[in-house]
Structure formats: C-alpha cells, structure tokens
C-alpha positions as CSV (number, residue, x, y, z in Angstrom):
1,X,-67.2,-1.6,-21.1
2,X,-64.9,1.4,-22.2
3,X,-65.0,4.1,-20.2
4,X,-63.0,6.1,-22.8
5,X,-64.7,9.9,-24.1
6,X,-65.3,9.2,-27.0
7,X,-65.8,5.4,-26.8
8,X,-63.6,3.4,-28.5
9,X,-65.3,1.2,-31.5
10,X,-66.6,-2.1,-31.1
11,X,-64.5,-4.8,-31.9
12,X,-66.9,-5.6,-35.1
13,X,-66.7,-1.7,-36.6
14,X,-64.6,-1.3,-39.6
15,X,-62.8,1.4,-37.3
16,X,-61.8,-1.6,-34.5
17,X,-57.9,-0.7,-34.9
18,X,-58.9,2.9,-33.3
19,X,-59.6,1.5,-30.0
20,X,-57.2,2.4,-27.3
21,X,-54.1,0.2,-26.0
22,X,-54.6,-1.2,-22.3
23,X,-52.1,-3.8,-22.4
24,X,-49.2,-3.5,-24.7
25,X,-46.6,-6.5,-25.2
26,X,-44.1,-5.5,-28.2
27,X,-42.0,-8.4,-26.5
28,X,-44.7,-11.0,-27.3
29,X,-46.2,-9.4,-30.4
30,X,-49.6,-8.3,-29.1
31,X,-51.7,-5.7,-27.9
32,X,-55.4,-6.2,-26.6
33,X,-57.1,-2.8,-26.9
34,X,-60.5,-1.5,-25.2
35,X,-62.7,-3.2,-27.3
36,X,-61.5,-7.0,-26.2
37,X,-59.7,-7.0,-29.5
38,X,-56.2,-9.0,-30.0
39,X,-53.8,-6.9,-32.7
40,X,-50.7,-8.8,-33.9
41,X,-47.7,-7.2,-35.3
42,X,-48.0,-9.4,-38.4
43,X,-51.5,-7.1,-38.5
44,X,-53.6,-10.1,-37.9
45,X,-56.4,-10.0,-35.1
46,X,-58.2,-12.1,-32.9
47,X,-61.7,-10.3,-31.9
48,X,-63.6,-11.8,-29.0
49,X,-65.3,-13.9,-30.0
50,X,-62.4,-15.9,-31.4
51,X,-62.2,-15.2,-34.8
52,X,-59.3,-14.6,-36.9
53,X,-58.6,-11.8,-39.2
54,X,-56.0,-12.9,-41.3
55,X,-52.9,-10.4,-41.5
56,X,-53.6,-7.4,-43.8
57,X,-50.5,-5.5,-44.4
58,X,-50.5,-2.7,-47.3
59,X,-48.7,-4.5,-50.9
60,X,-45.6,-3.3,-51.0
61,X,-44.7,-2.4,-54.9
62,X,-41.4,-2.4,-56.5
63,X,-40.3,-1.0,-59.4
C-alpha cells in the first residue's frame, strides 16, 4: 500500500506516528497518514482496524 522509499511503518509498529501525512485536516483535528492510521490532535488514534489508542500526551510537571 505505501509507495513511500523507505516505507512508512505499519499502523501496529511502535513507530506508527512516523508514517507520512496524505490527508491533513487541522480544521477538523485529524490527519490519516500512509499506514490507514487516524492521528488526533488530543494525540489519540484510531488504527484500521478500529481501535482506539487513548490520547498520550507527555505529563507536564510544575514546580
């Protein structure tokens, strides 16, 4: 499915963020990248096989 050198991951590698961009919509939220994968701005994703990865943004820590 990606024709990109070098291919991107598979939406199951721990790498599946990597993939490239081929429809962007900061509007909406969303991107969907190569590998079928939905990223969210909240950092959540929806891979392909519909299941969601809850949002993982880094703790921020105060002090």
């Amino acid at each position: 499915m990606c024709t990109h050198t070098p291919k991107c991951p598979t939406a199951h590698s721990a790498d599946r963020e990597a993939a490239q961009v081929v429809a962007a919509h900061p509007e909406q939220g969303w991107n969907l990248l190569c590998n079928a994968l939905v990223v969210f701005d909240d950092t959540g994703e929806l891979l392909p096989d519909g299941q969601v990865v809850a949002p993982h943004r880094p703790l921020v820590v105060t002090a």
